[in-house]
C-alpha positions in Angstrom: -74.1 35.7 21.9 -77.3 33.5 21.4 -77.1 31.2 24.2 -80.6 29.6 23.8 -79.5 28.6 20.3 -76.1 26.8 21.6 -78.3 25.0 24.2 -80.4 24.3 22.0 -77.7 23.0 19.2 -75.8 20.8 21.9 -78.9 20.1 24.2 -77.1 21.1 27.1 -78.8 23.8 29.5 -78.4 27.4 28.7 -76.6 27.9 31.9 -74.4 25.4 31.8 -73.4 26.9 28.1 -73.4 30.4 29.6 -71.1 29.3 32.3 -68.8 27.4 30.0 -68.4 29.8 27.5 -67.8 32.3 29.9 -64.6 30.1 30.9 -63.1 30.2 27.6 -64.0 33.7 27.2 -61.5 34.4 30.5 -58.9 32.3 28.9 -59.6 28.8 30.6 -58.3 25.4 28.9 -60.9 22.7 27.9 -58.6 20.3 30.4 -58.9 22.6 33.3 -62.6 23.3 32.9 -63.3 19.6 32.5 -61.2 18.5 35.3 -61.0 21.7 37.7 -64.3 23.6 37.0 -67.0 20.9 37.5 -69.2 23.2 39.8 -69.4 26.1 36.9 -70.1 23.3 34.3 -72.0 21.2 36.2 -70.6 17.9 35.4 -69.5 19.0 31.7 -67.4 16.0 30.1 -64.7 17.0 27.6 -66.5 16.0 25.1 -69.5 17.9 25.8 -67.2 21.2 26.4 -65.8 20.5 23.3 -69.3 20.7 22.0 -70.0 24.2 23.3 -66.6 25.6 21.8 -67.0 24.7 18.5 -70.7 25.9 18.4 -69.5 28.9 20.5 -66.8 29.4 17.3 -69.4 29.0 14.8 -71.6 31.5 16.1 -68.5 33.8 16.3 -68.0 33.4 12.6 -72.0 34.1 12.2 -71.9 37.1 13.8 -69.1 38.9 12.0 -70.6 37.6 8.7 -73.9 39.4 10.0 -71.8 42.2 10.6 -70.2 42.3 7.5 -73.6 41.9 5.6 -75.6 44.6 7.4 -72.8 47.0 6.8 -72.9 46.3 2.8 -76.9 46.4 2.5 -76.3 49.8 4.5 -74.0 50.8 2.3 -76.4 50.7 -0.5 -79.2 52.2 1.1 -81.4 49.3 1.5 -81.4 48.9 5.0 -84.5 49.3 6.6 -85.7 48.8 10.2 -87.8 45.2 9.4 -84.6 43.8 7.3 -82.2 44.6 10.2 -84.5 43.2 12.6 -84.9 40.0 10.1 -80.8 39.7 9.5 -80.5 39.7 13.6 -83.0 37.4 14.3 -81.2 34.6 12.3 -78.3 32.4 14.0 -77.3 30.2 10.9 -75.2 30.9 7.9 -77.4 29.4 5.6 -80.3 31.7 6.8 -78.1 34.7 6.8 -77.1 34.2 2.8 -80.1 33.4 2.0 -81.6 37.1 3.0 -78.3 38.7 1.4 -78.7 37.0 -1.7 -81.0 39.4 -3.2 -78.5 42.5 -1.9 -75.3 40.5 -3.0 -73.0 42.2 -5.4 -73.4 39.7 -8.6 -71.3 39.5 -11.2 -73.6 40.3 -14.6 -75.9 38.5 -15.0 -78.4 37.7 -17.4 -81.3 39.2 -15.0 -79.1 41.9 -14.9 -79.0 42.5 -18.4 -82.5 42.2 -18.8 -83.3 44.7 -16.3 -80.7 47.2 -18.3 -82.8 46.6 -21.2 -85.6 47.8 -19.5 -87.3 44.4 -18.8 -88.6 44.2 -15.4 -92.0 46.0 -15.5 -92.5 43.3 -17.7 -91.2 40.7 -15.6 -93.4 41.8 -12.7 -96.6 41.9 -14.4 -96.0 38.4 -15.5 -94.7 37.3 -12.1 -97.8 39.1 -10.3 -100.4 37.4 -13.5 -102.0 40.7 -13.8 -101.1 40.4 -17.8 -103.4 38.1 -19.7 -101.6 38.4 -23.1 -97.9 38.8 -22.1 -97.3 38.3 -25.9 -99.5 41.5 -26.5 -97.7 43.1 -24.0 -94.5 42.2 -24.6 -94.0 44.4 -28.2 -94.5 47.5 -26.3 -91.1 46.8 -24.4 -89.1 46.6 -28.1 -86.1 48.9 -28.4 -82.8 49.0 -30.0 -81.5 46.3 -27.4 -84.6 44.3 -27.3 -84.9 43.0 -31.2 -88.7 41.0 -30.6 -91.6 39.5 -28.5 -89.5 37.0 -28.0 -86.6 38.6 -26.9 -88.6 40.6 -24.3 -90.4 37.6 -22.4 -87.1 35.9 -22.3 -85.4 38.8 -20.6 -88.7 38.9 -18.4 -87.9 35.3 -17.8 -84.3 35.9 -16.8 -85.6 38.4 -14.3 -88.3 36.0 -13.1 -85.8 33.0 -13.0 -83.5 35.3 -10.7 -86.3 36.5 -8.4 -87.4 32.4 -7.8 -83.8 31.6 -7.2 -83.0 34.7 -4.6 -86.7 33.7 -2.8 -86.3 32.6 0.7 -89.5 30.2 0.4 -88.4 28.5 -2.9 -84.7 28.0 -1.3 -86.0 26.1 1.4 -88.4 24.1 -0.2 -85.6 23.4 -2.6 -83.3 22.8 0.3 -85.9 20.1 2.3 -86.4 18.2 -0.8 -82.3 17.8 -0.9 -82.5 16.6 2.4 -84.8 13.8 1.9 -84.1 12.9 -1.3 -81.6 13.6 -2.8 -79.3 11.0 -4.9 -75.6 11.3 -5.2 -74.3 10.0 -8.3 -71.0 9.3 -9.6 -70.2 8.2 -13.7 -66.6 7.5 -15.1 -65.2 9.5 -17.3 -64.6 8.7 -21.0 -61.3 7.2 -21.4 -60.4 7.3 -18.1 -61.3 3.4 -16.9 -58.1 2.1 -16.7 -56.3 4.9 -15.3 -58.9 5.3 -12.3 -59.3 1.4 -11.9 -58.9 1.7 -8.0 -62.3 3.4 -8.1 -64.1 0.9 -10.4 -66.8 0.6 -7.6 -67.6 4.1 -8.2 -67.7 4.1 -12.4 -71.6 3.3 -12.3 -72.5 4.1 -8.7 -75.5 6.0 -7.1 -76.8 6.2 -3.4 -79.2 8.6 -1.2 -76.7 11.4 -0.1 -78.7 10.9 3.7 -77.4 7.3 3.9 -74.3 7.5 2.3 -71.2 6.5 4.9 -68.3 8.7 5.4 -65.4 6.2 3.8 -67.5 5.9 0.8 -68.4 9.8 0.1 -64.8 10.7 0.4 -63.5 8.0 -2.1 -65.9 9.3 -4.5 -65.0 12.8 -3.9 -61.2 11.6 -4.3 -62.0 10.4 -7.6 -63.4 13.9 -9.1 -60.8 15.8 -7.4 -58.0 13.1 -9.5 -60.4 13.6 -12.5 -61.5 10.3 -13.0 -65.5 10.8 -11.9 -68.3 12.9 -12.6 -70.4 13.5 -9.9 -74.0 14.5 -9.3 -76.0 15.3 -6.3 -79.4 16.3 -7.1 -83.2 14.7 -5.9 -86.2 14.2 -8.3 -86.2 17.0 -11.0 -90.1 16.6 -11.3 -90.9 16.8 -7.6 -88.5 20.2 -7.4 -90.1 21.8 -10.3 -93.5 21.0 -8.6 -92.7 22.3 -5.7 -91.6 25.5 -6.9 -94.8 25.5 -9.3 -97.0 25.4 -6.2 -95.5 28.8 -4.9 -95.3 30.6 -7.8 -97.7 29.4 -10.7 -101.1 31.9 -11.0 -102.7 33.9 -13.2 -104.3 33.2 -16.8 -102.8 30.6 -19.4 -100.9 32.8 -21.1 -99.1 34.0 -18.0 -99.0 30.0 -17.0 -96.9 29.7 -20.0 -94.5 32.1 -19.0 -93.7 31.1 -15.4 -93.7 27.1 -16.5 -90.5 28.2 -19.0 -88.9 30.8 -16.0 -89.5 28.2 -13.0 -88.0 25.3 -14.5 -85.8 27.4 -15.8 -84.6 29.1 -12.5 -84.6 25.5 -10.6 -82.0 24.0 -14.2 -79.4 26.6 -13.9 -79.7 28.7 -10.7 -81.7 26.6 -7.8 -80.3 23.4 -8.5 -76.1 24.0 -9.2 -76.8 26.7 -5.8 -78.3 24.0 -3.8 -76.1 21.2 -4.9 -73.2 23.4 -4.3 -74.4 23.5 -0.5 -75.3 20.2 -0.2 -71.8 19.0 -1.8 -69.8 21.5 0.3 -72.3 20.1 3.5 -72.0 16.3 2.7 -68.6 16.7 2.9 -68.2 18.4 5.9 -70.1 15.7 7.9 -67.9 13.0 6.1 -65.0 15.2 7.1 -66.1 15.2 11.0 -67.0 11.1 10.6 -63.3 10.5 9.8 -61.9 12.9 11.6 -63.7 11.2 14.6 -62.4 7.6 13.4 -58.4 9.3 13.3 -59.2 11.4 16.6 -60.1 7.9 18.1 -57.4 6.0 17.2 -55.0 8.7 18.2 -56.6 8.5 21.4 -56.0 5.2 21.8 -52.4 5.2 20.5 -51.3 7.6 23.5 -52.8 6.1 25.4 -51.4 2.9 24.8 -49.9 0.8 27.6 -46.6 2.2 28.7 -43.8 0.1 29.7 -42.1 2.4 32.4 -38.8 4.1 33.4 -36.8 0.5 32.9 -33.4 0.1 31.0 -34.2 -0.3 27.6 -32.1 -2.1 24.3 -34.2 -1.1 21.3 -33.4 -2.5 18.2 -34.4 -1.0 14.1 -34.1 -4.2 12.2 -32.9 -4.2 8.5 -31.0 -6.9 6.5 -28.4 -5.6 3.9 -27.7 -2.1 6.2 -27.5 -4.2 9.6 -29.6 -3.8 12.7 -29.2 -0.5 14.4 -28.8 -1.0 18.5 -29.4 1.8 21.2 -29.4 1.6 25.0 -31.1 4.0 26.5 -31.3 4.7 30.3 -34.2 5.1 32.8 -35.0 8.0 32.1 -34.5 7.7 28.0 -31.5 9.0 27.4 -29.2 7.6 24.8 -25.9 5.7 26.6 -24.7 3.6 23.9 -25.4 2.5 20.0 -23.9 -0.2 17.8 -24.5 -1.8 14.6 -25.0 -5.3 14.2 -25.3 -7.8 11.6 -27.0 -11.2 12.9 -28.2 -12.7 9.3 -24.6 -12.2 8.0 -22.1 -12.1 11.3 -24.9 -14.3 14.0 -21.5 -14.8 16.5 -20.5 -11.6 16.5 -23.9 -9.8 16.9 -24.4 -12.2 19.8 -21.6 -11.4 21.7 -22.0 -7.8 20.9 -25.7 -8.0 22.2 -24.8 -10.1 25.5 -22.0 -7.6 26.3 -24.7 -5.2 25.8 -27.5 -6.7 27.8 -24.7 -7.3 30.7 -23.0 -3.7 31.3 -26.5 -1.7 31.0 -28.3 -4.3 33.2 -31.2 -4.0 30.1 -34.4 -5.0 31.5 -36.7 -4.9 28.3 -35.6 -5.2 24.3 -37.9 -3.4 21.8 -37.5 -4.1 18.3 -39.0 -2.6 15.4 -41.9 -4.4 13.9 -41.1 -3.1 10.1 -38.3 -5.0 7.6 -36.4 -8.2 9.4 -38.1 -7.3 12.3 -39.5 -11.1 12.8 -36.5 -12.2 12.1 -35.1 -9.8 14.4 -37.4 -11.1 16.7 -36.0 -14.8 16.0 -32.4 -14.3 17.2 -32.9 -11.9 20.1 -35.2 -14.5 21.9 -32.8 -17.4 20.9 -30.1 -15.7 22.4 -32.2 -14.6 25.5 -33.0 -18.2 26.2 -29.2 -19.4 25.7 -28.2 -16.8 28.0 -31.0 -17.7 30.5 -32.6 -14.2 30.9 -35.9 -14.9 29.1 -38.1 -14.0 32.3 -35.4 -12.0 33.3 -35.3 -9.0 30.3 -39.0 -8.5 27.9 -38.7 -8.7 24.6 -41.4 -6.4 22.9 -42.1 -5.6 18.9 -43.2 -2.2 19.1 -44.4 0.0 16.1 -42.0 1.8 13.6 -44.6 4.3 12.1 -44.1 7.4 11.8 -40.4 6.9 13.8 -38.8 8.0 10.2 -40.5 10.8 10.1 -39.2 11.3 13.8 -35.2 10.5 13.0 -35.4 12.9 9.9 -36.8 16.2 11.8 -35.9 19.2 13.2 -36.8 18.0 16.5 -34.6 14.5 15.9 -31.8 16.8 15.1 -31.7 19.1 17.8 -31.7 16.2 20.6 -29.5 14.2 18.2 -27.4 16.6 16.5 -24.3 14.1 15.8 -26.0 11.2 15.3 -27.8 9.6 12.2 -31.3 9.4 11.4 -30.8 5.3 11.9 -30.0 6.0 15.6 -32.4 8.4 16.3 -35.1 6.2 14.7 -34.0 3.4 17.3 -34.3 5.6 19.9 -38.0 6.4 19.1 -38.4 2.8 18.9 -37.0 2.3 22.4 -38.6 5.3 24.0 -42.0 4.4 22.5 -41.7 1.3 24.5 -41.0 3.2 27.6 -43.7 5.8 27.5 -45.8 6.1 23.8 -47.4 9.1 25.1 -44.2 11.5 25.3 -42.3 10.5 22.2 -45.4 10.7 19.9 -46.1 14.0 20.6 -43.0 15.1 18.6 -44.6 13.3 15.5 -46.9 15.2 13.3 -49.9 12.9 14.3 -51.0 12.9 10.7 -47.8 11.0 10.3 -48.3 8.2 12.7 -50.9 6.2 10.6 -53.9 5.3 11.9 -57.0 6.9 10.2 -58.9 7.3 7.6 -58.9 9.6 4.2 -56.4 11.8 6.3 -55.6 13.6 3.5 -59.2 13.9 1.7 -60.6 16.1 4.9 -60.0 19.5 5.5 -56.5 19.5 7.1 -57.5 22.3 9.4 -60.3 20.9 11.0 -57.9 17.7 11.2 -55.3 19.4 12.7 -57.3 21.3 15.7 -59.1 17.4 16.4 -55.7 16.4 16.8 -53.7 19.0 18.7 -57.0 18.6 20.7 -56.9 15.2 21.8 -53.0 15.5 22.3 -53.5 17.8 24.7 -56.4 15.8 26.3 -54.4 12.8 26.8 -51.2 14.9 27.5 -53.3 16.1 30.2 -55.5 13.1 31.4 -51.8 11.4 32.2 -50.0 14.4 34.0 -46.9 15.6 33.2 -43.2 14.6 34.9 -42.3 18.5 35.9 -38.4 17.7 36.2 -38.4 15.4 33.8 -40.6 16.2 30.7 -39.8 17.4 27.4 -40.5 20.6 25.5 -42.3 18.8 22.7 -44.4 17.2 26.1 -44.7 19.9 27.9 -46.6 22.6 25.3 -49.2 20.1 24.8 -50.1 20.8 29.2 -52.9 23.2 29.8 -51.9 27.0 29.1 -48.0 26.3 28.2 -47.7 25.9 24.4 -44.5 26.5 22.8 -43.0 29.1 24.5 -43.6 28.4 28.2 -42.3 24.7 27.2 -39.2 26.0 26.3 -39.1 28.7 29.2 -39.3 25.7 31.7 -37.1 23.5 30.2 -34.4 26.4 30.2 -35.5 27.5 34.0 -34.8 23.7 34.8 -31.4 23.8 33.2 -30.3 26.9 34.8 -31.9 26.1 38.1 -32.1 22.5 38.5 -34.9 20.5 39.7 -38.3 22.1 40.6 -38.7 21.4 44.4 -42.4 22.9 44.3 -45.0 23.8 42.2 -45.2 27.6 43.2 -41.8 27.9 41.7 -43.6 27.7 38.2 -44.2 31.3 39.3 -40.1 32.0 38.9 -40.6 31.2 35.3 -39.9 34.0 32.4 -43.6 35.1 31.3 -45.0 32.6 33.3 -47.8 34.7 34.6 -51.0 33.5 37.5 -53.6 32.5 34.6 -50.8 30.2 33.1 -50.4 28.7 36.5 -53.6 28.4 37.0 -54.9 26.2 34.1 -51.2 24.3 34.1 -50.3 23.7 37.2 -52.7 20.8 38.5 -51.6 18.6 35.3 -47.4 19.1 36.3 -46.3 16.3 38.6 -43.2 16.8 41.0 -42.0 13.2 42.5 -40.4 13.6 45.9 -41.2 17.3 46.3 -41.7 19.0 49.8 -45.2 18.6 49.5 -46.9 15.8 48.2 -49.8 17.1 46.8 -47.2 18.3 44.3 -47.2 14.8 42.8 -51.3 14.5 42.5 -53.8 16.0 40.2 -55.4 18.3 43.2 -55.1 21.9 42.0 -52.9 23.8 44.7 -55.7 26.5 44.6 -57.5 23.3 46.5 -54.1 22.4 49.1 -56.2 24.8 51.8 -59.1 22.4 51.2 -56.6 19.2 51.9 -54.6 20.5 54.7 -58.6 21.7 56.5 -59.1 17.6 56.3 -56.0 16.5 57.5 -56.2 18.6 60.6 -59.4 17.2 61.3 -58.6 14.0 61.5 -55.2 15.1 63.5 -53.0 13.8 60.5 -50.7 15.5 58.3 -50.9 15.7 54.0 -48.8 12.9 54.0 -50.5 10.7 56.7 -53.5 11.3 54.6 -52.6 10.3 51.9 -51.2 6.8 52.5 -53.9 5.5 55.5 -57.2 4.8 53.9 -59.0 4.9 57.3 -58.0 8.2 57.6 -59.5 9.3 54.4 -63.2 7.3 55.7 -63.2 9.3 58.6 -63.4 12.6 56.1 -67.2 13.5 55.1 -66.7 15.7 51.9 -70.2 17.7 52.4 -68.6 19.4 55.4 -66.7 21.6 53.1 -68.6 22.5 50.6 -68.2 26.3 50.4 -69.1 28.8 47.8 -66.0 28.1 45.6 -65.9 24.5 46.0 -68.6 21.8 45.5 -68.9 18.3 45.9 -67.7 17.1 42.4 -64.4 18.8 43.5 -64.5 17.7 46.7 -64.9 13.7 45.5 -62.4 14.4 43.3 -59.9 15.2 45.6 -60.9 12.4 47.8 -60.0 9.5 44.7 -56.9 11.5 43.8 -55.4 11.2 47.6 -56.6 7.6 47.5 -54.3 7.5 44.4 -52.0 9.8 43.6 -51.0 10.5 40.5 -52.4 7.8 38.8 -51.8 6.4 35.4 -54.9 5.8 33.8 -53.0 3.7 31.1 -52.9 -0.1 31.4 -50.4 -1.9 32.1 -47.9 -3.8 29.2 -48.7 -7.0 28.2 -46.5 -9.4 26.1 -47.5 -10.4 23.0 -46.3 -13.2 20.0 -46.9 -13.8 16.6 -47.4 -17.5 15.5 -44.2 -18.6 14.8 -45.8 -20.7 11.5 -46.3 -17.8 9.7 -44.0 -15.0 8.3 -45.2 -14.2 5.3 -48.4 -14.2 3.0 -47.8 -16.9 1.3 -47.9 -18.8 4.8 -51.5 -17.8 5.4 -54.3 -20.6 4.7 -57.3 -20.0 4.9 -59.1 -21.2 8.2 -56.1 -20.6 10.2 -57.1 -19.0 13.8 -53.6 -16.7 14.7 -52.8 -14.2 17.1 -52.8 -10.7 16.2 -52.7 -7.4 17.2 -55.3 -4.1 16.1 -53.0 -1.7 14.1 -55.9 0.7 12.8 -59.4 1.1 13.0 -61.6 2.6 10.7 -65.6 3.0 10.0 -65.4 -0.3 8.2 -63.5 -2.6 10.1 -59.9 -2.8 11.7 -56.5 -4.1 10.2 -54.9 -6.8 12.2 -51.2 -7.6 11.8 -50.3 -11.0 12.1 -46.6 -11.1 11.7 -46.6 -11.6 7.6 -45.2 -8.1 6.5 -49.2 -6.9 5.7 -52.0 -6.5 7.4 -55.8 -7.9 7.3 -58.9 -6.4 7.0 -61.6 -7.6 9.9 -64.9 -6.3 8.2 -66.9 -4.8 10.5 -69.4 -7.6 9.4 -67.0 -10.2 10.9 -66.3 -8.8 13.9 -69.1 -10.4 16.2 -72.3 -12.5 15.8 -74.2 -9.7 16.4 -75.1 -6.2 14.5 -71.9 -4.0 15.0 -72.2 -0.1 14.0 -68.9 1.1 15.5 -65.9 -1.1 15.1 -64.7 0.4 18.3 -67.8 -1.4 20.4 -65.4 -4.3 19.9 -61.9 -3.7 19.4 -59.0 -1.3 20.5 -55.8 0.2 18.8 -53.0 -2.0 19.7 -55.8 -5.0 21.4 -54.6 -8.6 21.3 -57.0 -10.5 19.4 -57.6 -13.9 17.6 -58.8 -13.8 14.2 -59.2 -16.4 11.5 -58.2 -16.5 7.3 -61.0 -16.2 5.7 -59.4 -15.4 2.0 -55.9 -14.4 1.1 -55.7 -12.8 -2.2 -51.9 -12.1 -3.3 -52.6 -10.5 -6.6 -54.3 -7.6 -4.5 -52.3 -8.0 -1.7 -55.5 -8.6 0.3 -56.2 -10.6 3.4 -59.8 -11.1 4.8 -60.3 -12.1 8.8 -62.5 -12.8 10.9 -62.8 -12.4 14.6 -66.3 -15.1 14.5 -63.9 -18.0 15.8 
């Protein structure tokens, strides 16, 4: 492994690369490295780690390609000691093709045929200029497959045009003048305007491929892939041909001749589609990772949206013809009741069933669904509410319905629900959403939950690693309830995954509550290294020790129980008295396994325990004024609240069934590259009309108040 190279990729220090990937290599978690291996790392974020893995990954796939390669050039007995040495000394996979090329296995070509013919002597003294009269010298090559002159210098030509192409110099110089310069076009195809209109933009459209931003490069590629575009990346033809001209263009005018036809020949219909082929397959790639980012992002901020807590809960799905569907779910989010109601065509009798509701569960929050009726929804539960006198008393929250029918209707849904419908289960999402987003999301396909960008115009594998990863980094950022988690929760902690999740979940049932962390051990195939990279992020509330219920590794509880002794207190005592903690100076224990970042961190995590990072709830409401788009003028100022971010702007929903588009122009009176410099998923924010266009069911904002 080339560690220089990774240091040098990620400018981070080889040792700090060494010591990291030596950490995945024994089977450690990016989590536990980034949170319990600070010393090894020094300091890594995840982000950073994250870094080193996926360059360490890539170099993995670079040496088994250089493997692969060496073994096929040996096979063919053109190995020698200086092209081994050349094919090891290279760490990137364009480098690596680009030496193969010459040895790759080719389909036949017409080189290939012209060397069959008996063409290349030729083509090498043309190539070399030692012929003056190639024309002269080109009848003495005639046989039965080669007809005439002509004949023979094209077929010397072919050769030539092959040998330019397969050059490492010419590739490169081709390659650098891609790079800064070349122009990516896109043209519509004939007869296809109306059907393509959504990409009229794009019919007559051109831009330098170097400059060209994510959203807009993945439309485009849409486009072609749905037939509608042609597209062209290429830079100036004149400058490439000239620049291959310089490398390759001696001897006397006759030969000139020759190798002007075979260069801008080789550049037409080898260099070029070869090179644009890369570039294409390149661009792409870095618009992938640009909206991969924006999704990975929002996801991010989506779990880790404000949770409301272990509180009673009424959560309501809205609808009109089919009724409202009503769940009560406990404390702890189980299911204790469900109705139906129907308060736009039986308003008495949903209101009685609702108080009787509100009354025997002792409901201390209502979440209703923000999709169809659910303002209206919204309407009657906070009339009621203030009738009954319990508007202080019991929040009323409109909480997100995406991706909760995907939810209701999957396997998952169905085993926790198996005799109920998919219109209870969806309440229930809606409800335990509310309670904690964090835990019932992660049995959504995140793909599914709808914030992003060209989700399904990037390579799906690369978009579902990002987002398993940040899953688990949130997952594991938060801690995990040990007694009380799910399976679906619980694969997502550091060295679980599927199986351990359900091998807990089953020891739990069987056994009842873990009293202790060490008990993890009891588990079926729940082995030390599992423990070690999971147990830190699994919480256990009122266990024997309370350490249990922190983020302080118990490979650490020596370190803790050292400091309480010397201060003549117990864990406990330590934990709750603050000056008992400033009486404890952390460079005392430094030791060989554990440094000062550890020790600091330990330190904030007795000062608070198991922390939420996540903010707290806050109540939000639309303006009552407006409930549709047809309500919206423009130069109204409304409430609003961030449903998705992208590399352009962010939608806002204001309550009117569709939501707006803040450009990222009109976000601030200032330059702003990143909408996220200025908004979060799920933020409160003001933002005014600027246009409302109801033939394109468009509305513009504007956060410049």
């Amino acid at each position: 492994m080339n560690f220089p190279y990774i240091a040098r990729q990620t400018s981070i220090s080889e040792k700090q690369v060494r010591n990291t990937i030596q950490l995945f290599e024994e089977g450690a978690t990016l989590p536990f490295i980034s949170r319990y291996r600070k010393e090894a790392t020094g300091g890594l974020d995840e982000v950073q780690i994250g870094a080193i893995r996926d360059a360490w990954q890539k170099q993995l796939e670079v040496e088994k390609r250089r493997e692969a390669i060496l073994k096929s050039i040996e096979e063919q007995g053109k190995l020698t000691p200086d092209l081994r040495k050349q094919l090891e000394n290279v760490f990137s996979m364009v480098e690596l093709e680009d030496i193969y090329l010459p040895y790759k296995q080719k389909r036949k070509t017409r080189a290939g045929i012209a060397i069959e013919r008996g063409l290349e002597p030729l083509a090498q003294l043309i190539f070399t200029g030692k012929e003056s009269d190639p024309e002269r010298k080109a009848a003495s090559f005639l046989n039965d497959q080669v007809a005439s002159v002509d004949d023979a210098l094209q077929g010397a030509r072919d050769i030539i045009a092959e040998w330019i192409n397969e050059n490492q110099d010419s590739r490169t110089r081709i390659r650098n003048l891609f790079q800064r310069g070349a122009i990516i076009t896109s043209k519509v195809k004939k007869k296809k305007e109306e059907e393509g209109v959504k990409y009229r933009d794009y019919f007559d459209f051109s831009e330098p491929l170097s400059r060209i931003p994510s959203h807009r490069l993945l439309a485009i590629r849409r486009g072609e892939e749905e037939g509608i575009l042609n597209v062209t990346i290429s830079p100036d033809e004149d400058q490439a041909i000239e620049a291959l001209d310089r490398l390759f263009r001696k001897g006397p005018p006759a030969v000139l001749t020759q190798m002007e036809l075979a260069i801008s020949d080789s550049y037409k219909r080898l260099l070029k589609p070869s090179i644009e082929t890369e570039f294409a397959k390149i661009s792409k790639e870095k618009a992938d990772v640009a909206a991969i980012q924006v999704f990975t992002e929002n996801l991010r901020q989506l779990l880790l949206a404000s949770p409301l807590g272990q509180k009673s809960v009424l959560a309501i799905d809205p609808g009109y013809r089919t009724g409202c569907k009503v769940v009560v779910l406990d404390s702890q989010g189980n299911l204790v009741a469900d109705q139906v109601i129907y308060p736009f065509d039986k308003p008495a009798e949903a209101n009685v069933k609702l108080s009787d509701l509100i009354q025997k569960w002792k409901i201390e929050a209502i979440a209703v669904g923000n999709g169809t009726a659910g303002r209206e929804t919204e309407d009657f539960v906070r009339k009621l509410l203030a009738n009954a006198g319990k508007s202080e008393e019991v929040g009323l929250f409109m909480v997100s319905e995406q991706g909760a029918s995907i939810y209701s209707a999957s396997d998952v849904a169905r085993e926790e629900f198996p005799d109920k419908d998919v219109t209870v289960r969806g309440s229930v999402s809606i409800g335990r959403r509310l309670m904690d987003p964090l835990a019932e999301l992660v049995k959504i396909d995140p793909k599914s939950i709808g914030v992003g960008q060209y989700q399904h115009d990037v390579d799906q594998n690369s978009l579902r690693n990002a987002l398993d990863t940040v899953v688990e980094s949130c997952v594991n950022s938060v801690g995990v309830n040990l007694n009380t988690a799910s399976k679906h929760l619980l694969r997502y902690v550091s060295g679980l995954g599927t199986a351990l999740a359900q091998n807990i979940v089953d020891f739990r049932a069987k056994n009842g509550d873990f009293k202790s962390r060490q008990q993890l051990l009891k588990v079926p195939r729940l082995g030390s290294k599992a423990f070690e990279q999971a147990a830190g992020f699994l919480r256990i509330e009122n266990g024997a020790n309370p350490l249990d219920n922190s983020a302080v590794h118990p490979e650490r509880y020596d370190v803790v129980g050292q400091m309480a002794k010397d201060v003549g207190a117990n864990i406990k005592d330590l934990m709750q008295k603050p000056d008992l903690r400033k009486q404890i100076k952390p460079e005392k224990y430094v030791s060989e396994s554990v440094g000062l970042p550890t020790l600091k961190d330990i330190l904030l995590e007795l000062e608070k325990p198991s922390r939420d990072p996540r903010e707290g709830m806050k109540k939000f409401e639309f303006d009552s004024s407006v409930r549709k788009p047809e309500d919206l003028k423009v130069g109204m100022v409304l409430p609003g609240i961030v449903t998705n971010i992208t590399a352009f702007g962010a939608f806002v929903d204001v309550g009117v069934k569709q939501d707006g588009l803040v450009h990222v122009s009109q976000m601030a009176d200032k330059f702003i590259k990143d909408p996220n410099e200025v908004v979060k998923l799920q933020q409160i924010v003001s933002v005014k009309v600027t246009e409302v266009d109801l033939a394109r069911k468009r509305i513009a904002l504007s956060m410049k108040l």
